[in-house]
NURO-872189 format. One line per 8 residues: number of its first residue (from 0); their letters; for each residue x, z, y of N, C-alpha, C. Coordinates in Angstrom, 2 decimals. Last residue first. Example, Ala and Ser with C-alpha at 12.3 -4.5 7.8 and 13.67 -1.06 7.14 Angstrom:
1> sa> 12.85:7.08:-2.25:13.67:7.14:-1.06:12.90:7.87:0.03 | 13.19:7.80:-5.69:12.30:7.80:-4.50:13.20:7.80:-3.30
END
This chain:
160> xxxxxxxx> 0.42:16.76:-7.26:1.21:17.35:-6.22:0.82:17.03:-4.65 | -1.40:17.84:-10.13:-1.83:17.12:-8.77:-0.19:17.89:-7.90 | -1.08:16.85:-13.69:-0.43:17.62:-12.44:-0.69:17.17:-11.44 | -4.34:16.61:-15.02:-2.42:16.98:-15.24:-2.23:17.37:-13.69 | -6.12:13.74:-14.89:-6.08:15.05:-15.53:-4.43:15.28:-15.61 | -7.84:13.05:-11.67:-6.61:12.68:-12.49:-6.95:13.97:-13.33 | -10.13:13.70:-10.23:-10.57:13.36:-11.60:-9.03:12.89:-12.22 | -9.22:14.64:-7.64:-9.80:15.23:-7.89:-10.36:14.96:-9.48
152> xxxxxxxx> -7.50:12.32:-6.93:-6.62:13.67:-6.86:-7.37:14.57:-8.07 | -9.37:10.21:-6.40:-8.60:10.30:-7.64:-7.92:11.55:-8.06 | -10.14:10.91:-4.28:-10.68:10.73:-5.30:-10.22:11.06:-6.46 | -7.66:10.96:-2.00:-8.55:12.48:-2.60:-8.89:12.33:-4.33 | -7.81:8.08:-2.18:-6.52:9.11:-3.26:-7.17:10.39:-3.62 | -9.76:7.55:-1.43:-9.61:6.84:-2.68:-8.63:8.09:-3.50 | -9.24:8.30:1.22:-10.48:9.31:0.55:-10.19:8.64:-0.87 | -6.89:6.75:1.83:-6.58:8.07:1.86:-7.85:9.04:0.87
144> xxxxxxxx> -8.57:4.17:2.03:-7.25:3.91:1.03:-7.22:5.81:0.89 | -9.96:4.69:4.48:-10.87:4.53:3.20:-9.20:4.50:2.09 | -8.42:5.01:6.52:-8.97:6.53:6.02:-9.75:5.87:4.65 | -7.10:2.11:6.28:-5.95:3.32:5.60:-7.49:4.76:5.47 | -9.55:1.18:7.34:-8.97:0.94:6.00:-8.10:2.01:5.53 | -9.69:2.30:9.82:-10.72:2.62:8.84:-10.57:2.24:7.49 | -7.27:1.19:10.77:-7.46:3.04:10.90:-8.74:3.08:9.34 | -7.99:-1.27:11.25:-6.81:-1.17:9.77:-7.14:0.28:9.42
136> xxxxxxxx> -11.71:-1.65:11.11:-9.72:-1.57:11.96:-9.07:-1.58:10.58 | -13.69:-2.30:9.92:-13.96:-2.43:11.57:-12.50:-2.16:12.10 | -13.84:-3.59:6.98:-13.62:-2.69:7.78:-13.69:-3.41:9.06 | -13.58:-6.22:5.48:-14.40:-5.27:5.09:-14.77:-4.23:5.73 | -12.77:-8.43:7.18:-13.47:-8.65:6.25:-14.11:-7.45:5.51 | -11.08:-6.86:8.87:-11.93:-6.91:9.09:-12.98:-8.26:8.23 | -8.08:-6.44:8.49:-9.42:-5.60:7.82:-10.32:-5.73:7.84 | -5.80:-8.79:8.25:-6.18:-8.04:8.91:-7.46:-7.32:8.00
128> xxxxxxxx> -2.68:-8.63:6.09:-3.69:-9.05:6.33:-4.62:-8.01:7.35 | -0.42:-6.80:5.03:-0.05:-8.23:4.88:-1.17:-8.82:5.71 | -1.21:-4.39:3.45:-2.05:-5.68:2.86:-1.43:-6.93:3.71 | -0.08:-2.03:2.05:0.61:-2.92:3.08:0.37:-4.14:2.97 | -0.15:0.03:-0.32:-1.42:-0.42:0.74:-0.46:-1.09:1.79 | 1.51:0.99:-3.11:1.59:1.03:-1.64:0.67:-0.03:-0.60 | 2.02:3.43:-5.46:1.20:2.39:-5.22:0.71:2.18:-3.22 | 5.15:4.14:-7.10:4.31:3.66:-6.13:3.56:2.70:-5.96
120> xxxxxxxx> 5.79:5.02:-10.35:5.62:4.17:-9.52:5.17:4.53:-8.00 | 6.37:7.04:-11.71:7.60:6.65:-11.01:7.32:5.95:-10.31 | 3.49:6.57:-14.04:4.72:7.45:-13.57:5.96:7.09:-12.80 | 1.98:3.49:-12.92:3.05:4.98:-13.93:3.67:5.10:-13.42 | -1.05:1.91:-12.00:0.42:2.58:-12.39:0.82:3.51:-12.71 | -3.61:0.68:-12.77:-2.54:0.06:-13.38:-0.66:0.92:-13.06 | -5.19:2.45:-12.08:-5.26:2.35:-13.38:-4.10:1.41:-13.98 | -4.53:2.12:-9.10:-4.51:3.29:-9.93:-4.54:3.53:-11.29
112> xxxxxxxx> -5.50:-0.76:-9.28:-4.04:-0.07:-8.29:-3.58:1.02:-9.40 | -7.78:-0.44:-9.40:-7.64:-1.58:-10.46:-5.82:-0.98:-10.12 | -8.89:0.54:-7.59:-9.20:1.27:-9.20:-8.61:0.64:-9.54 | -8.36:-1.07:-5.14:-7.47:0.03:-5.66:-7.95:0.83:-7.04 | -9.95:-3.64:-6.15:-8.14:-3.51:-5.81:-7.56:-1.46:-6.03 | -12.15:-2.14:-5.56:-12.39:-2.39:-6.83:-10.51:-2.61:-7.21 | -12.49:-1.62:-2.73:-12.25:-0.66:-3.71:-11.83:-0.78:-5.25 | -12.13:-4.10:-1.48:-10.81:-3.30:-1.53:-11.33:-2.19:-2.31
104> xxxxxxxx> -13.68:-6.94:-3.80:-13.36:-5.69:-2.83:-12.05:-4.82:-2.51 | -12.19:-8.52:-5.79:-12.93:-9.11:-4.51:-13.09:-7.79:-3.18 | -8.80:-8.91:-7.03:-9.85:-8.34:-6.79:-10.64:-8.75:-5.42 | -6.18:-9.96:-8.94:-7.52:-10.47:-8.43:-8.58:-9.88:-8.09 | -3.08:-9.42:-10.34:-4.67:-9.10:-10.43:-5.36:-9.32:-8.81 | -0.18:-10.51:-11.37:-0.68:-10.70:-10.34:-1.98:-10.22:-10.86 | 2.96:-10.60:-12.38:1.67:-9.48:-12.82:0.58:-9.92:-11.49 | 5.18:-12.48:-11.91:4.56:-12.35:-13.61:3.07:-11.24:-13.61
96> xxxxxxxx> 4.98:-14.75:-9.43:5.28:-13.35:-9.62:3.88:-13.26:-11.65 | 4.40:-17.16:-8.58:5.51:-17.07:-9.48:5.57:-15.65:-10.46 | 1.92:-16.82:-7.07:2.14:-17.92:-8.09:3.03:-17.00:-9.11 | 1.89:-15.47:-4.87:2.61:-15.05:-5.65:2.08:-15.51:-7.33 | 0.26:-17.84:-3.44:1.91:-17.22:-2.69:2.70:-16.71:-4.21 | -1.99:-17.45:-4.89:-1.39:-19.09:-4.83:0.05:-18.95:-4.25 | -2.85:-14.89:-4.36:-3.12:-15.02:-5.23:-1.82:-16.43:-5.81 | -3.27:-15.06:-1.46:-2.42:-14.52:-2.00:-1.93:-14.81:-3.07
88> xxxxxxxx> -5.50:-16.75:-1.89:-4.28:-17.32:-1.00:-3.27:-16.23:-1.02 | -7.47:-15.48:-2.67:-6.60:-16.10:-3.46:-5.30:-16.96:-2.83 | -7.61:-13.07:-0.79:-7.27:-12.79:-2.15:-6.87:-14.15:-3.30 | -8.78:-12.95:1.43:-7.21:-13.41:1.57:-6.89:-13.67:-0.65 | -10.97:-11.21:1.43:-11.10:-12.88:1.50:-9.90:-13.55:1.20 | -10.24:-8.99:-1.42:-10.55:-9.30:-0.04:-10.57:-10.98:0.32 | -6.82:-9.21:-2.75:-8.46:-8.49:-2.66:-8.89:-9.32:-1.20 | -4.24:-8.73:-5.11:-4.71:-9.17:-4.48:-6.71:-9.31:-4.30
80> xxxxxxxx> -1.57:-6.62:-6.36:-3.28:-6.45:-6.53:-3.84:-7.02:-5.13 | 1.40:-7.40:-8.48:0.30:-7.08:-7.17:-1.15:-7.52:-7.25 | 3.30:-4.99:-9.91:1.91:-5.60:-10.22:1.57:-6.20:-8.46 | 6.01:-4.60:-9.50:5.81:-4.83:-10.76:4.38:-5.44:-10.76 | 8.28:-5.13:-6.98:7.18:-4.99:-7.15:6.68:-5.73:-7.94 | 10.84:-5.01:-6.29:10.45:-4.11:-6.63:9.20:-3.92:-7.51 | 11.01:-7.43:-4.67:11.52:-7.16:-5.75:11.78:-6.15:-6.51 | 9.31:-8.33:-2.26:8.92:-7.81:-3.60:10.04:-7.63:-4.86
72> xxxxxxxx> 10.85:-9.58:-0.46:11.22:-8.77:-0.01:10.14:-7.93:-1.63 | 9.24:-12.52:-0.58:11.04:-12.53:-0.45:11.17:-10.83:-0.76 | 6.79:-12.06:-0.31:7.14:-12.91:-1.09:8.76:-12.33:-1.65 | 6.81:-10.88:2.94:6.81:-10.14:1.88:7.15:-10.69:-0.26 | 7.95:-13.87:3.84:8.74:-12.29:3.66:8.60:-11.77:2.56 | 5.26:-15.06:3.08:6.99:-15.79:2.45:7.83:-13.92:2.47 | 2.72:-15.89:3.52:3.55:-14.62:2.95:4.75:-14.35:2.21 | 1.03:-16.48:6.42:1.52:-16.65:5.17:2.02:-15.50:4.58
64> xxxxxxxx> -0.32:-16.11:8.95:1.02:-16.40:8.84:2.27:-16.90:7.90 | -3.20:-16.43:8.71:-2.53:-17.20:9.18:-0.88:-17.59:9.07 | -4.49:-13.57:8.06:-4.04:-14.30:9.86:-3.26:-15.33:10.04 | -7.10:-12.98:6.00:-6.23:-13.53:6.34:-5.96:-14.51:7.88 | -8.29:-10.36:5.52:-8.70:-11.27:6.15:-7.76:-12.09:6.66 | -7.22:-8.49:2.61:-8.45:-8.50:3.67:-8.79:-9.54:4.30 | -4.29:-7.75:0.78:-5.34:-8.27:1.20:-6.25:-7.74:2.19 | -2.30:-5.84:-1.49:-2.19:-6.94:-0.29:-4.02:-7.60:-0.36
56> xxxxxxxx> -0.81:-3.35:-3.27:-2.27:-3.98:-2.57:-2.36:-4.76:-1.42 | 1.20:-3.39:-5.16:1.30:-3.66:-3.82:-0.49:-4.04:-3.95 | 3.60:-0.92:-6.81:2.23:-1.91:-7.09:1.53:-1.88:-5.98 | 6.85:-0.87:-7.28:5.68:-0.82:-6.60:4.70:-1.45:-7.25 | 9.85:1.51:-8.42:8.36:0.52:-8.35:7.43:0.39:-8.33 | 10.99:3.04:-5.41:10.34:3.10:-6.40:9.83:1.42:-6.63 | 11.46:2.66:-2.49:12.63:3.05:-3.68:12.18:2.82:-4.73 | 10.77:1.22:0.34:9.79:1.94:-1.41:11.22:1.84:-1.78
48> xxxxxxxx> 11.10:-0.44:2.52:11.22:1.14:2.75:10.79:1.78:1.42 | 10.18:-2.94:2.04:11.89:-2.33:1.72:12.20:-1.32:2.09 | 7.38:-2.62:1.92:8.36:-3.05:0.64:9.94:-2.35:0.84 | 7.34:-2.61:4.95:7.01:-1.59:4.44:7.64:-1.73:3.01 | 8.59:-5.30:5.67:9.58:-4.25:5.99:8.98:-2.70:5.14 | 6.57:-6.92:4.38:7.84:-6.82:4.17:8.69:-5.41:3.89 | 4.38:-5.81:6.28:4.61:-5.90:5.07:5.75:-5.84:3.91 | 5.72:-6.87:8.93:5.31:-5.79:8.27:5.08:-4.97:7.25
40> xxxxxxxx> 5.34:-10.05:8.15:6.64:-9.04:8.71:6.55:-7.79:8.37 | 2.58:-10.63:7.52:3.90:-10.66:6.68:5.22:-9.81:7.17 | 0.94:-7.92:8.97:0.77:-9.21:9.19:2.10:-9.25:7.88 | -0.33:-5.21:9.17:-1.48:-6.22:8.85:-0.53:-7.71:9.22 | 0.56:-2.59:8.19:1.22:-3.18:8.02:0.13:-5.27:7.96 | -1.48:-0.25:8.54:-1.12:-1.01:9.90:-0.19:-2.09:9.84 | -1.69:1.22:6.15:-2.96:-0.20:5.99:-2.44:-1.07:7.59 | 0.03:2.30:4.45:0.47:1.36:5.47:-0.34:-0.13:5.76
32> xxxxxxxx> -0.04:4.88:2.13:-0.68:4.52:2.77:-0.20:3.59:4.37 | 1.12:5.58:-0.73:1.23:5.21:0.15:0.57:4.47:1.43 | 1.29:7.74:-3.84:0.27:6.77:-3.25:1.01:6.70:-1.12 | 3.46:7.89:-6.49:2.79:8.60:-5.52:2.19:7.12:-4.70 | 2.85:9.52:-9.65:2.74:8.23:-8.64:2.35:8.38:-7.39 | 3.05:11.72:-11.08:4.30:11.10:-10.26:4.15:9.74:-9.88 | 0.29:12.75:-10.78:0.86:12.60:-12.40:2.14:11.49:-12.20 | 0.29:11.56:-7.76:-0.66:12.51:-8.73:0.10:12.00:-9.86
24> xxxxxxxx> 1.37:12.54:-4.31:1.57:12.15:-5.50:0.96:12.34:-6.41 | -0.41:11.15:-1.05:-0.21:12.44:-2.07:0.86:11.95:-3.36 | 0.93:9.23:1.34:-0.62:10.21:0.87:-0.89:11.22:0.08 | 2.64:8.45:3.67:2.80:9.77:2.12:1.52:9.83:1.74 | 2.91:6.27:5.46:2.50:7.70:5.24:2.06:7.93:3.66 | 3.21:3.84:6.43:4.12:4.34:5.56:3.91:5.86:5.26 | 1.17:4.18:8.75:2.65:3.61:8.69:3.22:4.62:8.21 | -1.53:5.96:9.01:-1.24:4.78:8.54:-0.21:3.55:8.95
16> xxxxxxxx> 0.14:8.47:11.33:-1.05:7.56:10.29:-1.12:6.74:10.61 | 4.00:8.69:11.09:2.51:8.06:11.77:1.62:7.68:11.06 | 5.60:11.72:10.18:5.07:10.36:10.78:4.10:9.33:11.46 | 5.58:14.24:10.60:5.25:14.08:9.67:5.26:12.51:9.39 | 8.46:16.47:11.33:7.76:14.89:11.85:7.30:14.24:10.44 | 10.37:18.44:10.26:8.81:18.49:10.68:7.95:17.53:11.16 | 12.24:17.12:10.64:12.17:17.83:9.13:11.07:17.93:9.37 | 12.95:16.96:13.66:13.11:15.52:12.36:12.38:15.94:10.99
8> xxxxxxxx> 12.82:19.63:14.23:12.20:19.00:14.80:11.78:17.45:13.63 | 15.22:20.54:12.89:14.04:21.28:12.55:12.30:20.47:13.27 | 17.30:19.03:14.14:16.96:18.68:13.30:15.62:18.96:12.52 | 16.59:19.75:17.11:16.58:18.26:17.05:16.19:18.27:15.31 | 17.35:22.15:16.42:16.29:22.39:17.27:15.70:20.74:16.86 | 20.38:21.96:16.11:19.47:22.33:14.97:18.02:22.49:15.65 | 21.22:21.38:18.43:21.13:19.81:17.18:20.46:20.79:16.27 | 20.92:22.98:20.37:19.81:21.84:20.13:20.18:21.08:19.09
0> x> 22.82:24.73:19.27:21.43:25.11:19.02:20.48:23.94:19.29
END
């Protein structure tokens, strides 16, 4: 009875806001929220937790560390949507990468997120960078990335899950 107590327990752990949290799916993209993923390591590791293909929102205020991991660990990832002060030093990392977009705000990165994916994709917030070029934490980034999805929840046309 405790391993089914343990498992009913695992099945019900929703995880942690903002790390790797579920935000919603709309018309089967689902949206991911890992604005705590603020340095390359992190980043990374959030990439190799997506099954799906990604379209990566990386940016805010760059710490310095670079972005070789996450660099290394995109191979999933069909568009990335670089923003924020970090945005061309991202921009100069993923040189190589064939879909790269350029945004100055983080809102304008995620219209630009949302309009660029399909069906099957994920669009996953693991900027790699700190927030405070636009925000006061990462918390206030992931709740601004989360009201984006509402947004959208609320003007997608078709199936909201």
């Amino acid at each position: 009875t405790d391993s089914k107590a343990l498992m009913r327990g695992y099945q019900d752990f929703s995880g942690l806001e903002h790390r790797l949290e579920r935000v919603a799916e709309i018309n089967g993209v689902l949206y991911i929220n890992d604005s705590k993923a603020t340095n390359d390591d992190s980043a990374a590791v959030a990439l190799a937790a997506v099954e799906r293909p990604v379209v990566l929102l990386l940016g805010g205020r760059d710490k310095g560390g670079g972005y070789d991991r996450t660099l290394r660990a995109a191979t999933r990832v069909r568009v990335v949507i670089a923003f924020g002060e970090a945005r061309e030093l991202i921009a100069q990392a993923f040189a190589r990468h064939p879909d790269v977009q350029v945004c100055p705000t983080f809102n304008q990165a995620f219209a630009q997120a949302a309009a660029r994916a399909r069906p099957g994709d994920a669009v996953l917030l693991a900027p790699a960078c700190s927030s405070f070029d636009e925000f006061k934490n990462y918390a206030e980034r992931g709740r601004a990335f989360k009201a984006l999805v509402r947004d959208q929840q609320h003007t997608a046309p078709g199936e909201v899950a």
